[in-house]
Steps between C-alpha positions, in 0.01 A plus 500: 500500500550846589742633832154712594253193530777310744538789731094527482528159629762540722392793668146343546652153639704678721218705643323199543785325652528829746145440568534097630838646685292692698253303570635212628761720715220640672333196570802327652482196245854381608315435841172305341516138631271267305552494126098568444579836654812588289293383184258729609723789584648471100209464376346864629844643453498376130103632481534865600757589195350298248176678569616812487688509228215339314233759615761796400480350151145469484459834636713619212302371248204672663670831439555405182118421444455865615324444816660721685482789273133659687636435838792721360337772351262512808794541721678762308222687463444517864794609589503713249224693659662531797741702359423901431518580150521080377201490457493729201704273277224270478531142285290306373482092548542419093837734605606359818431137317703570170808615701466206729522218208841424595507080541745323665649193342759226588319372825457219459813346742268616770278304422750181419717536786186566782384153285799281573543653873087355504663144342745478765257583801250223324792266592532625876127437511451173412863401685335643796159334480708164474737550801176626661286216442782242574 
């Protein structure tokens, strides 16, 4: 494998693990008593960066669908108004959507790292569900 797809990883694990850090420090999980409420404690601290770094990958590939491009064109041509003389250099959307074509590839560890952060707070839940119903 290439050195690029294990930083990719790495970077994203260790955002994630940055992510749990914090959480748990500001819940004061060294100070939760019962084991149900440690279990529970992982298991949103494991939640919050697997879903985000899922959601940033699937709102990547919604870029790359293009559905972002009107919302783009509508904002630059606002503010394009706004500005004297901008408004003379006028473009057109087929323009504005031909020079946006640019996709973004090699995302998918976002999606496969926010996945196994997901897998490990699966375990929390169901660890905390049986030291909860015991």
């Amino acid at each position: 494998m290439k050195k690029s797809v294990f930083i990719k990883y790495g970077i994203a694990v260790l955002i994630g693990a940055a992510l749990v850090w914090i959480y748990l420090s500001l819940r004061d999980f060294t100070g939760a008593e019962p084991p149900a409420e440690r279990y529970r404690m992982l298991c949103d601290a494991f939640t919050i960066p697997g879903s985000v770094l899922m959601l940033s990958a699937a709102l990547v590939a919604l870029a790359n669908a293009g559905s972002f491009t009107g919302i783009g064109y509508s904002m630059s041509s606002f503010f394009r108004h706004l500005i004297p003389g901008a408004a003379l250099k006028h473009e057109k959307y087929s323009e504005y959507y031909e020079r946006h074509q640019k996709k973004v590839t090699g995302y998918g560890f976002l999606l496969h790292v926010g996945a196994a952060f997901m897998v490990v707070a699966l375990v929390f839940y169901v660890l905390f569900y049986r030291a909860y119903g015991a």
